[in-house]
N, C-alpha and C positions, 0 to 999 in steps of 0.2 A: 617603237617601230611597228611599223603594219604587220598583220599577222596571216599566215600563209595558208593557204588548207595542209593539213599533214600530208606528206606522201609517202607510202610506202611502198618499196620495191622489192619484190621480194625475186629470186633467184629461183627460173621455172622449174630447175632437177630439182628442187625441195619442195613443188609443190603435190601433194595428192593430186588422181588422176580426177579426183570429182570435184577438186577445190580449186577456186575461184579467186584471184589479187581481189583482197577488198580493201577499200578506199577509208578513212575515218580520219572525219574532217575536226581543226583545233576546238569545235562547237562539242565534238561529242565526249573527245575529250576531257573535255572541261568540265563537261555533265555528268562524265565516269573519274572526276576530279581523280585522273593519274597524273603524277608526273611525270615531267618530258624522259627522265630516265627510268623509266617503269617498264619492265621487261614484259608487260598485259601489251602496254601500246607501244614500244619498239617493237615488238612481233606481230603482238594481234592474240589475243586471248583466244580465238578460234581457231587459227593458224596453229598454235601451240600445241592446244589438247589436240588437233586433230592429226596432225604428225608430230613423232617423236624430228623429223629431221629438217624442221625449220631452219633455215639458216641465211647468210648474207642478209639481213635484216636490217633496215635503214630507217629511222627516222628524224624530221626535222618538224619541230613544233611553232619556228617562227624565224623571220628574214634572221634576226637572232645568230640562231642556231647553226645557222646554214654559210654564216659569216664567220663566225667562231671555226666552225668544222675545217674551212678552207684556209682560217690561218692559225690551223693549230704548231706547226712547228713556231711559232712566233712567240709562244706560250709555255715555256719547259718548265717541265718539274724538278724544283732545286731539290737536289738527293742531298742528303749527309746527316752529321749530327746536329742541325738545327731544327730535326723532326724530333719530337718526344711521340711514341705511341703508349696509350693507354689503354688498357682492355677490361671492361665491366663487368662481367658475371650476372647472371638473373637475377641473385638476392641482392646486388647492388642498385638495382632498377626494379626492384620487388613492390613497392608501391609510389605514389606521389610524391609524397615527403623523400625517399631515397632515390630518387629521379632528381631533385632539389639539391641533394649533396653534392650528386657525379656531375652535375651544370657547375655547384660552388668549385667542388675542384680542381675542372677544366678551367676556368676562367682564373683562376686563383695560379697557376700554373704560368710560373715566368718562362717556359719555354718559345723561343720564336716563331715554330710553327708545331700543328699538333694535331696529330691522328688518334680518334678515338673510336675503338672498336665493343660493340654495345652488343652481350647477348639479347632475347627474348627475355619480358619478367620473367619473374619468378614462378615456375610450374606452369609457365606455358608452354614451351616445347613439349611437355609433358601429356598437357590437356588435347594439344594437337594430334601428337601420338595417337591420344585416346577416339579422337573424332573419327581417325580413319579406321579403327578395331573395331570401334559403333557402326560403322557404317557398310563396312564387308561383313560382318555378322549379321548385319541386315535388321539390326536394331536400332529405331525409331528415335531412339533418346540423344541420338548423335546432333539433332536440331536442335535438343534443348542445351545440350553441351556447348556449343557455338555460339547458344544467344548468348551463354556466362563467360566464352572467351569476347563476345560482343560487348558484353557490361562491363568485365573488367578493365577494359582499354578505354572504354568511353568516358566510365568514371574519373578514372586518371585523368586524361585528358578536360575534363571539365574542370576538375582540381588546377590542374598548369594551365591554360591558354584560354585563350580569351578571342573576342574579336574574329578577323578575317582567318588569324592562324586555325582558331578554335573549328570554324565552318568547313576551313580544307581540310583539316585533320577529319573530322566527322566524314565528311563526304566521302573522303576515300575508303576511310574504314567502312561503312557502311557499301560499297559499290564493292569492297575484297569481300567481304561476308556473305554476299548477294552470289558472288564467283564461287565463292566455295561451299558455298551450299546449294548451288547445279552438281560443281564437283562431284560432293559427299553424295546428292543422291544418285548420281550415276553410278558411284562405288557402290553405293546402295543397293542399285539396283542389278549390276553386274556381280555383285556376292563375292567380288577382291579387285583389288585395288596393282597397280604395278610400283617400282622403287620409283620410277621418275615422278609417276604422281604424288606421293608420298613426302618428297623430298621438296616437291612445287609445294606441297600444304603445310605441313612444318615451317617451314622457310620464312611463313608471314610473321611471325612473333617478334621475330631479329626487325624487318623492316615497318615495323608500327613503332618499335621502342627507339629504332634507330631516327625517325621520324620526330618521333615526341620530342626526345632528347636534343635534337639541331634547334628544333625551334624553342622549347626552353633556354639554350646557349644562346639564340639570337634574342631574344626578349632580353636579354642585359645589356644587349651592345655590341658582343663582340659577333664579323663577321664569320658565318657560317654553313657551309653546305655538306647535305647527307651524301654519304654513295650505295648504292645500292651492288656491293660487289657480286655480285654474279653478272654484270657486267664489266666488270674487270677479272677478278678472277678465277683462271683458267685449270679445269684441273684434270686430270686422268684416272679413270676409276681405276682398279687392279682387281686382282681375283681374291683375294684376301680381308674384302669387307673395308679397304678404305682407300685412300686417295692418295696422286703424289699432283704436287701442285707443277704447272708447265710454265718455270719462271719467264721461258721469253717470249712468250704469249702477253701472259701476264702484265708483263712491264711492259709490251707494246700499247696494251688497253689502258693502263696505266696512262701515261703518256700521253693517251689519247680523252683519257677522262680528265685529264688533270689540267688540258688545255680549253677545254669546253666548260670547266667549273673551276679554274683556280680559288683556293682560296688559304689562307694559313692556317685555318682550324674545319676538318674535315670529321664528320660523325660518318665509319662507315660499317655496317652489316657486321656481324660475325656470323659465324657457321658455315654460312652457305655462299656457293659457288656456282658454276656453270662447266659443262663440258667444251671441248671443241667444237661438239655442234649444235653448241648456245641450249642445251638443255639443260634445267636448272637440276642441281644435286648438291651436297652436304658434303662437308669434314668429317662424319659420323660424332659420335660422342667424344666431348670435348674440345668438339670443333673453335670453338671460339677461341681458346687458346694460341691454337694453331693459325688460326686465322692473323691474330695480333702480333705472333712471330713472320707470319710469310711476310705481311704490309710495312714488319720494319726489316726483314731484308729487303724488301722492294724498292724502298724509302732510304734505307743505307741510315737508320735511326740510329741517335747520339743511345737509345735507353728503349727498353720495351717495360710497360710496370704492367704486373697483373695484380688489379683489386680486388682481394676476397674476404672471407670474414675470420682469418685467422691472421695473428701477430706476423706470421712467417714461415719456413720449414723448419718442424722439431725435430732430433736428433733420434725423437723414435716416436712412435703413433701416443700421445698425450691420454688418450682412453684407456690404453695398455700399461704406461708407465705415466705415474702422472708426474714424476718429476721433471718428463723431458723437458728439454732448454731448446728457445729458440737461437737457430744458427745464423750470424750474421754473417757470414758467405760461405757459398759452396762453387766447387769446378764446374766446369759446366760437363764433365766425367762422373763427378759425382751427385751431381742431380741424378742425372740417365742411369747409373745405378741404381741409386734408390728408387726411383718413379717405377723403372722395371721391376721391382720387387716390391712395391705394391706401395711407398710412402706417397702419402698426400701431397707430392710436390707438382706437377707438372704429366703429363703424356711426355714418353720419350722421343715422339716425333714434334711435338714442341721445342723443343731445342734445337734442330738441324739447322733451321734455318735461319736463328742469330747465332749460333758458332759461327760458322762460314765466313759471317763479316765480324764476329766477335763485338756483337752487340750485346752488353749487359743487359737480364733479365730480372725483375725486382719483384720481390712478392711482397704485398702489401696489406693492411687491414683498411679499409674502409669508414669501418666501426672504432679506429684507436688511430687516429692521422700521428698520433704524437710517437708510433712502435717505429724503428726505420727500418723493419722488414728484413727480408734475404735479398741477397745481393747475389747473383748464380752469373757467371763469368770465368774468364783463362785464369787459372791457378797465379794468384799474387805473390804466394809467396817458394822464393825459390828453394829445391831439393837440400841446399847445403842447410839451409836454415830449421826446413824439417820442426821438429817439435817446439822446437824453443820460441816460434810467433806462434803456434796454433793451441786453442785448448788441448785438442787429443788429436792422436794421429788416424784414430775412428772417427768421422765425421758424426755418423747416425746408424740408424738398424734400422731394418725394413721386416718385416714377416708376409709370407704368403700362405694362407690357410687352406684346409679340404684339398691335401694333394694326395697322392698314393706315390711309392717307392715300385717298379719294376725291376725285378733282377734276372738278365740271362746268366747264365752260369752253363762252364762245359769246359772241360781239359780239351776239347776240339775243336774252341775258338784261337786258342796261341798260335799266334803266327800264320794266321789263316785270313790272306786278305779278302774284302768284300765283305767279310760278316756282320762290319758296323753297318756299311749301306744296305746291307739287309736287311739288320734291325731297324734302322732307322726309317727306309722305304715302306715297310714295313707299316710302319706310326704316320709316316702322310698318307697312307692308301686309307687309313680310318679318319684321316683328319684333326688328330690329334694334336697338341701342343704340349711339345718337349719345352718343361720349366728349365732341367739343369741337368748335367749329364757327368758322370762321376766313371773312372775305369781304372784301375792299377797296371803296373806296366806288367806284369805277368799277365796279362791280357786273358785272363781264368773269369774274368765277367764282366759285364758291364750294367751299371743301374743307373737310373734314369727316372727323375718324378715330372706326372704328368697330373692334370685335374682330375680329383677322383672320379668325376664323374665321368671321365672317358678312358677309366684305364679297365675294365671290363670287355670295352673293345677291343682294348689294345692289348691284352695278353691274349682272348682268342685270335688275334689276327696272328700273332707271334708265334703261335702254337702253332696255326693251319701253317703258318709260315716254313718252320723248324720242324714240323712233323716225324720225316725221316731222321732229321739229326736225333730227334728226342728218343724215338724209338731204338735206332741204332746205339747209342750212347754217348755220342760224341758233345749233345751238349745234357748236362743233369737235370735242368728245370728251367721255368719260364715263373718264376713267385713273385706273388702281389704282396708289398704290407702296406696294409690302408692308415688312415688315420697317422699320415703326416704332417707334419709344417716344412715350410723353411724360415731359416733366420741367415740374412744377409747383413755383414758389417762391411759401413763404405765406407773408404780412403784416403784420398788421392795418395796422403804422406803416409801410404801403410809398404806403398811398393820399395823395394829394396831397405825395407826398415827390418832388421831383425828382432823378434820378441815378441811380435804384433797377435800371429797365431798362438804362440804359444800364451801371452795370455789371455785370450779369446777362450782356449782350450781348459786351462785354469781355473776361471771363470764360470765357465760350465762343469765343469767336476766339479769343484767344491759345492755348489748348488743340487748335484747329487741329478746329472741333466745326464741322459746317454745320448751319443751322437750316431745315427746311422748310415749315415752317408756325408762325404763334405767335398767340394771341388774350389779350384781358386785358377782364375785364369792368369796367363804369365803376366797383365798389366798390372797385377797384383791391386786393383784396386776396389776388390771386394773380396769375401772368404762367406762362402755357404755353405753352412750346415742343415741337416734334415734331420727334424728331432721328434719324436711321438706329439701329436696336436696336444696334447693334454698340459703337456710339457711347454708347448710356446711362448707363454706369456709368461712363464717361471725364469725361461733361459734368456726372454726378452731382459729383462728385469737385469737376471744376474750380470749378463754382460754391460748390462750400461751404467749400471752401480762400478763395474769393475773398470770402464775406461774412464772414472770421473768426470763424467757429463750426469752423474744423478750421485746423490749421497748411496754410503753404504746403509741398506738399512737390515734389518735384524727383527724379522717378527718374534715378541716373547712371549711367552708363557711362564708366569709365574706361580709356583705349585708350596704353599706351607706360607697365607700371609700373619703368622707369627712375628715372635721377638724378632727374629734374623730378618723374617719376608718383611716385615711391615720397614722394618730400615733401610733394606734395601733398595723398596719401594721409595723411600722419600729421598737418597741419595741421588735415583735417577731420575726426578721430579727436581731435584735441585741442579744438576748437570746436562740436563736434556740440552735447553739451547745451545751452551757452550761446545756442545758435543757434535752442535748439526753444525755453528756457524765456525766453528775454526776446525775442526775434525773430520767433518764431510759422515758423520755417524750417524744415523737417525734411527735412534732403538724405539720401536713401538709396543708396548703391550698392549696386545689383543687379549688376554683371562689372564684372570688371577680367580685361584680356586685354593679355597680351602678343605676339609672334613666335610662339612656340613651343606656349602655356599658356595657358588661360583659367578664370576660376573666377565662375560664375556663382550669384544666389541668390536665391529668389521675396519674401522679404523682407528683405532690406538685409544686406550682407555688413559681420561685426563687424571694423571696422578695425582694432581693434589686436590681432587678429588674422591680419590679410590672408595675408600672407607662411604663415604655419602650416597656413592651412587652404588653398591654392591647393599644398603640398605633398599635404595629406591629401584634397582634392576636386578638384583640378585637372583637367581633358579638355583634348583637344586642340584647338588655336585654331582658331574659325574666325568669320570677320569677320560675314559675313552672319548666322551663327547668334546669335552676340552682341548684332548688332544689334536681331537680329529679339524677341531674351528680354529686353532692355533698356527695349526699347517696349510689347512685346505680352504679357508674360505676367504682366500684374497690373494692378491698378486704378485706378493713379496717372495724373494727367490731363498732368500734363508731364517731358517727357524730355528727357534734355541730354547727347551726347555729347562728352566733352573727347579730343581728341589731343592726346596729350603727345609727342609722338613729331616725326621730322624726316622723314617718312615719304612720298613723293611717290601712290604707291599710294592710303597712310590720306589723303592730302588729294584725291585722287581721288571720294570716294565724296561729300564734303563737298554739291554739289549734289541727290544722290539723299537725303541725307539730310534736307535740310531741304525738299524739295518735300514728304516724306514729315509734316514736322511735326516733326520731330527736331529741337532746336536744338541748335547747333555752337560751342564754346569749344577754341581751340588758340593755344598760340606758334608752332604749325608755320608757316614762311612760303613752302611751298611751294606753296599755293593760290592766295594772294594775289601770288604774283611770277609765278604761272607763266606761260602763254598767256595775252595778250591779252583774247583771245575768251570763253575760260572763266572768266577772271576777273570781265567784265562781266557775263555769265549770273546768275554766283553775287552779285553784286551787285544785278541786276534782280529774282531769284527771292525775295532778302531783303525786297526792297523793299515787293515785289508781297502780301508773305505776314505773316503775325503771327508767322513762326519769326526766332527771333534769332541773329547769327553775331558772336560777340565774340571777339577776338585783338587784344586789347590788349597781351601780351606777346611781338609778333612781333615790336614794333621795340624796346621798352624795357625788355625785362624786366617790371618792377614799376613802372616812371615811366609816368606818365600822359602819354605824348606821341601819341598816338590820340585819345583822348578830349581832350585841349588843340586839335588840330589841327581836329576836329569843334567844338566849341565855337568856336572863331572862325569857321568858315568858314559857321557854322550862326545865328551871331551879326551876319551881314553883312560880315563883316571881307574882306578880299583879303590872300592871300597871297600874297607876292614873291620870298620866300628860304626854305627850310631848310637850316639848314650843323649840322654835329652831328659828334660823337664816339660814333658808335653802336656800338661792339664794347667791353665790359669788358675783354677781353683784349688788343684792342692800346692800352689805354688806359692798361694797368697794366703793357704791354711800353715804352713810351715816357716815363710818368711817370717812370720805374725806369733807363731809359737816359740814364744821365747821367753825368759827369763820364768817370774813366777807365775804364768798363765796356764790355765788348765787348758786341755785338747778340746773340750765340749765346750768352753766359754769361746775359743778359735772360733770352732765348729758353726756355732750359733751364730756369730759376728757375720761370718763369711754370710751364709743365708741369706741376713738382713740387709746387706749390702747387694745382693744379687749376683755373687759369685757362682754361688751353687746351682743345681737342678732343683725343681719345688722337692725334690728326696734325696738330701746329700746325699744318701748309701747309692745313688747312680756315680756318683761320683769316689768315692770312698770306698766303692768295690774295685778301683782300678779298672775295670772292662773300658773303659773310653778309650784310657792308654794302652790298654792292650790290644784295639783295635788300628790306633795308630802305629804302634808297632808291628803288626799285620802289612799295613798296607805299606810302610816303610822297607820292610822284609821283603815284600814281594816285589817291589820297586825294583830293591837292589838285585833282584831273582831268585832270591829264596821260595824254593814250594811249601810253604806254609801254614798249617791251619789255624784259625783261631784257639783252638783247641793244643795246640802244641806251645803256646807260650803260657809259662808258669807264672802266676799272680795273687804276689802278695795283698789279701784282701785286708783293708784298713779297718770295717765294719766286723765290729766282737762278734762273735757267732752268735749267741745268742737273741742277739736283737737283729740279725740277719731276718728273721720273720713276724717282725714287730707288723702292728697290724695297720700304722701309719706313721707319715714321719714326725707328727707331732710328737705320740708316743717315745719314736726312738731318740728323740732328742731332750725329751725327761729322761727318760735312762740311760743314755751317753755319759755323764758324771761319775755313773758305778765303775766304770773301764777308764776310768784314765789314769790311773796308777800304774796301769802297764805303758803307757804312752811317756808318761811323765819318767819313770825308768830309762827309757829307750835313751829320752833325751839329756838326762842327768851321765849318763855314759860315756855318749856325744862330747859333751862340755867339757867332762875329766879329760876326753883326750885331745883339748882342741879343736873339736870337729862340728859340724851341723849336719842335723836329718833335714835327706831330700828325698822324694818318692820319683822315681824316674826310670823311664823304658830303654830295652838295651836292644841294639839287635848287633849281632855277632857275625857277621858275615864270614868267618875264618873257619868256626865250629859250626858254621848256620843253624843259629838257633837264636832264641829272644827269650827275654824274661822282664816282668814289670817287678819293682821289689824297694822297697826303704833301704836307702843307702846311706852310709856317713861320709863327709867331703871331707878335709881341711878348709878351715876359713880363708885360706887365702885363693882355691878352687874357686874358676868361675865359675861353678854353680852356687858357691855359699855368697854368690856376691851380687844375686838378685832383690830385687824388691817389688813390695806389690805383687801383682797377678802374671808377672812376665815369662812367659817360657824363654827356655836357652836348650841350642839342639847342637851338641860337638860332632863333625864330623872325621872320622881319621879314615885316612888314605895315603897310597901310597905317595902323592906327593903333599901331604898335608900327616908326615906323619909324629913327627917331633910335636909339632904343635899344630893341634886341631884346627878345622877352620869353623868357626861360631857362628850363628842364627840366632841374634838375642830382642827380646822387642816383648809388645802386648799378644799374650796366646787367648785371649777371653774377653768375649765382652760382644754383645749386638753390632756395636759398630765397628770393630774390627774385622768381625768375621762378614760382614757385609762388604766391608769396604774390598775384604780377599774376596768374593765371590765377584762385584762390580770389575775389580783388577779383572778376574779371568773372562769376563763379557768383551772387555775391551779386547783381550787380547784375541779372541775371536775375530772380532770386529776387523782387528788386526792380518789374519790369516785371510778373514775375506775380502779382502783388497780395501781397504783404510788408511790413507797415510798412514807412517809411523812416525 
């Protein structure tokens, strides 16, 4: 069809008084290769810069145009769910090749019809930013900046197109580059720049990629036209730094575009927009988003997907917790929670505008087409149903960092209306931003965390504010604590669910997390806490371990890789997987230190290679440093140090350890026997604290005689007696002594076998069992000393100071004619020698000593190295209740020390 000269008319109350209607015929056009919807040649690139208030602006490019215009109601836009809108991101359009994918996609896309909205590459919005900083600084380098956003686009472009597409593409770019580099040097030369300009030069990035991208889609075939939305949509700035969009503006230009350019697959702009009075402006940051939601409210779209380069929304920030799990739906309540609290989901005002029509939101990877994303929509599943369809009733956690905590405080605020909008008037006169606002109903204060970096204003303004109050008394203080977080858990199914808080709250204490502030609004579908910054990624951790959306895990420290430690060590090398995949347990050992050697590791050292790699990374040992890399240098919310060791020193630290948060798993029993005094501490300190101290293997190895003794006495029961055979070794020295065997031919066997210590006489002085007597005693509440239980020592005096045990086991022979009496006694009267600890709870006292049974006594009817522990009580009093099993040996007492890890494991939230 013949082609028309353009005409524009422009509306004379818009024109300046020194500007002039100028004419720009389809010729020049062509030669500023704009197209016909190019807001340069609908207005007039002069007309523009030269007033902000251009408007009624008319163009028609051809008989075309001007035919189409006049039958645009003949032409509607079919709204509903046969639109899919798609939305690209910069790194989805980040070079040529990922230009080629989002083309593969679109066309790949059985939808009926389909809207796609295409940020600016990758780090160009960025670069644009940067032209106009160069350019009001009034530095020169802003031209070479320009040629690189010149290159970058051209390159591409020679990469994708070809031919006539290839020549228009160029043309134009080259003729925008030519525009804004008058622009630039006017900003140049005027030394600042204004928002509208600013938001006009940015702007281009979205409409070259959106450009590129329609003609790569039509190079395959399918029909396609770009839009240039800032002629569609309309928005309204606010005071607040952002925008709200004017939907029936909007959808009239709509309507209007859509009859002038029908087509089923539309590539249109993100970001940017226009005013009422067709001045170009921006969404602000993460405009693009937003954009892709307004076009499918506009659209009435079946689906809005946004493309980025992550699987999905994680149930916590993935950097912070690396266990987090992707969620495959969220409410569209609990997106807008979390996004407000700072998770990588979405801008909160991204979602207004598909709730309304309840158009599902889909977050997608780009990079993994095979992930099916989040799915953010009306809550599926209904309140009755609650836990039972949902992983957890916590969705995810959000953290927000560098905030400060403000506290009013004052017996003068109760019951004194206007004080909050005092305060609060108060925080918008500095322009501050209130994160969270916390009050008690005794209305004695009220706290409030704001960005650290504005709450320096915002206590002086509070002060100048409150001055007389402060002075007078009425309120006590205006205090800042810096060096906050928050930690947000979101919902939907938390509101009217009881338990939710409490173990949220749980969760955080046992992790040894203090809470300083917490608020929960009545939709119940978030709980925020503010907890010291240091702490956030600790409490991050603890809670999402404890709502099983991440495994339980258990930073270890392993201290004594000895007999004990080194079996322990391969027990949890053989159990580890089975631990993570049906237990939800993931125990990692960060060090293992011995005397000498320690081999530490920021992520879990591979046990079955321990020994190998403590030769090829070992450093030398040092307790404190251990300690300190065990706890502190990584992101796991609990810590467990095990002594495995007989260590008086390593049971020394046991107190400092767990005030510290540390919890403490040893068979050592030199803590628990030793001083009195420091024994109660460390009992009080447990008490007092959510840290746990298990040594269940002090007195039994692997027999549960701690945990049976606790169980009664926790059960109401009274205890009256414990009599027991608590040493494997002299259990399996006296089993074994019988008929016509000598005590020193016993003696020697046991050794050879590995019953013994490398010095029987550790054993054979009775102190072991007098130690567990001790701790038995004081179990049951007797005050104690080691020193006040009387023990029979087994070792002849004489060779008590033999000079080693080689020696004393040459002279062990001389003394057994007393031994051999003992038991010729025994025998005359039916009986067998057993050596066994007593504790007396009636007289409260203990004593370890050689005793005779009858054979038919369940102590005379052990074998082997097994202890047996009788307990009488009062309802166990006729007939004792027994603890009979293996009391000795590596792998039992390993196996008791693993038992009490788990059961940690257990306390910290682990299935049972």
């Amino acid at each position: 069809m013949a082609s028309l000269s353009a005409a524009i008319s422009h509306s004379p109350k818009s024109l300046p008084r020194h500007a002039k209607p100028k004419k720009i015929c389809q010729s020049q056009c062509r030669t500023l290769s704009l197209p016909r919807h190019s807001p340069i040649c609908r207005m007039g690139f002069v007309s523009r810069w030269g007033s902000r208030g251009t408007s009624n602006t008319r163009i028609f490019t051809s008989v075309r145009d001007v035919l189409l215009d006049e039958s645009a109601e003949k032409v509607q836009l079919p709204k509903g769910d046969t639109w899919s809108v798609h939305k690209f991101g910069g790194t989805c359009v980040g070079s040529s090749e990922r230009i080629k994918n989002v083309a593969d996609i679109i066309v790949n896309d059985d939808s009926e019809r389909k809207l796609v909205v295409v940020s600016a590459m990758s780090k160009v919005t960025d670069m644009m930013y940067d032209l106009i900083d160069k350019a009001q600084s009034r530095d020169e380098s802003y031209i070479s900046a320009l040629d690189a956003v010149l290159e970058k686009h051209k390159s591409t472009a020679l990469d994708l197109l070809e031919g006539d597409d290839l020549a228009r593409f160029l043309s134009r770019l080259h003729h925008d580059i030519s525009n804004l580099k008058a622009m630039l040097r006017a900003i140049y030369i005027a030394g600042h720049t204004t928002e509208s300009f600013m938001d006009f030069v940015v702007g281009h990035g979205e409409l070259w990629s959106a450009d590129l991208l329609s003609s790569v889609v039509r190079k395959t075939g399918m029909d396609c036209n770009w839009m240039d939305t800032r002629e569609v949509l309309i928005v309204n700035p606010t005071s607040s730094n952002q925008v709200d969009p004017d939907y029936v503006e909007s959808d009239k230009r709509l309507e209007k575009w859509y009859s002038q350019n029908p087509s089923k697959t539309i590539i249109a702009t993100g970001f940017i927009a226009s005013t009422m009075q067709n001045i170009p402006t921006t969404l602000k940051r993460d405009g693009s988003d937003f954009s892709a939601a307004i076009m499918g409210a506009l659209f009435r779209a079946g689906q809005v997907t946004i493309w980025t380069d992550v699987d999905g929304v994680y149930s916590a920030d993935p950097r912070k917790v690396s266990e987090a799990v992707i969620l495959r739906t969220l409410s569209y309540q609990e997106a807008w929670e979390m996004s407000y609290f700072g998770a990588n989901v979405l801008h909160p005002r991204t979602i207004i505008p598909v709730m309304q029509y309840s158009i599902p939101i889909i977050i997608r990877n780009i990079f993994n087409l095979s992930a099916p994303g989040t799915k953010i929509c009306h809550s599926l599943v209904s309140d009755k149903e609650g836990a039972q369809n949902l992983e957890s009733l916590v969705k995810g956690f959000a953290t927000i960092d560098n905030l400060a905590l403000v506290n009013v405080e004052g017996t003068g605020m109760a019951g004194v209306p206007g004080t909050a909008h005092a305060i609060f008037g108060a925080v918008k006169d500095v322009g501050a931003n209130v994160i969270m606002i916390s009050q008690a109903s005794s209305e004695h204060s009220v706290c409030f965390a704001v960005p650290e970096k504005e709450v320096k204003a915002v206590a002086e303004a509070l002060k100048s504010r409150f001055r007389q109050a402060l002075e007078a008394g009425r309120l006590s203080q205006v205090a800042v604590i810096p060096n906050c977080s928050i930690l947000a858990a979101v919902g939907q199914k938390m509101a009217s669910t009881p338990g939710v808080s409490a173990t949220l709250f749980n969760a955080l204490a046992k992790a040894n997390i203090n809470v300083r502030a917490i608020a929960q609004g009545c939709s119940e579908y978030n709980i925020t806490v503010v907890v010291k910054r240091e702490d956030c990624i600790k409490a991050l951790r603890a809670v999402h371990s404890r709502f099983y959306l991440s495994r339980t895990t258990i930073a270890m420290g392993i201290i004594g890789p000895g007999l004990i430690g080194s079996t322990l060590l391969e027990q949890l090398s053989d159990q580890a997987a089975v631990l993570k995949e049906e237990f939800n347990i993931d125990l990692r050992v960060m060090g293992i230190t011995g005397s000498r050697t320690m081999l530490l590791s920021d992520v879990g050292i591979e046990l079955s290679r321990w020994r190998e790699l403590q030769k090829e990374k070992g450093e030398v040992a040092d307790l404190e440093k251990f300690t300190q890399h065990v706890r502190g240098n990584h992101f796991i919310p609990n810590t467990v140090l095990v002594d495995c060791t007989a260590d008086s020193v390593v049971a020394s630290h046991y107190y400092d350890w767990l005030r510290k948060g540390i919890h403490v798993i040893t068979p050592n029993k030199k803590a628990n026997s030793g001083p009195l005094d420091q024994y109660l501490e460390l009992r009080a300190l447990q008490r007092q604290s959510y840290t746990h101290y298990f040594y269940e293997a002090t007195v039994g190895a692997g027999l549960p005689i701690i945990s049976t003794l606790r169980g009664l006495l926790e059960t109401g029961d009274k205890i009256l007696r414990i009599e027991g055979i608590f040493s494997g070794t002299l259990s399996y020295i006296f089993n074994n002594f019988i008929g016509k065997r000598a005590f020193s031919e016993v003696v020697a066997e046991a050794k050879q076998a590995g019953y013994t210590e490398p010095d029987p006489r550790d054993d054979l002085s009775g102190t072991d069992v007098a130690r567990k007597v001790i701790i038995l005693a004081r179990e049951s509440g007797l005050k104690l000393e080691l020193s006040d239980i009387p023990v029979q020592n087994l070792v002849p005096e004489p060779l008590r100071a033999s000079a080693s045990a080689e020696e004393f086991l040459q002279q062990l022979p001389q003394y057994d004619q007393n031994m051999t009496n003992n038991r010729e006694v025994a025998e005359d009267a039916g009986e067998v020698l057993r050596y066994v600890g007593v504790v007396d709870v009636v007289n409260q006292n203990g004593r370890v000593e050689l005793q005779r049974y009858k054979k038919d006594h369940p102590f005379a009817q052990l074998s082997g190295s097994d202890n047996i522990i009788a307990f009488t009580t009062t309802r166990y009093k006729s007939q004792p209740l027994i603890v009979r099993g293996p009391g000795a040996g590596a792998e039992v007492t390993a196996g008791g020390i693993f038992s009490d890890i788990l059961r940690l494991a257990s306390y910290l939230g682990a299935p049972s």
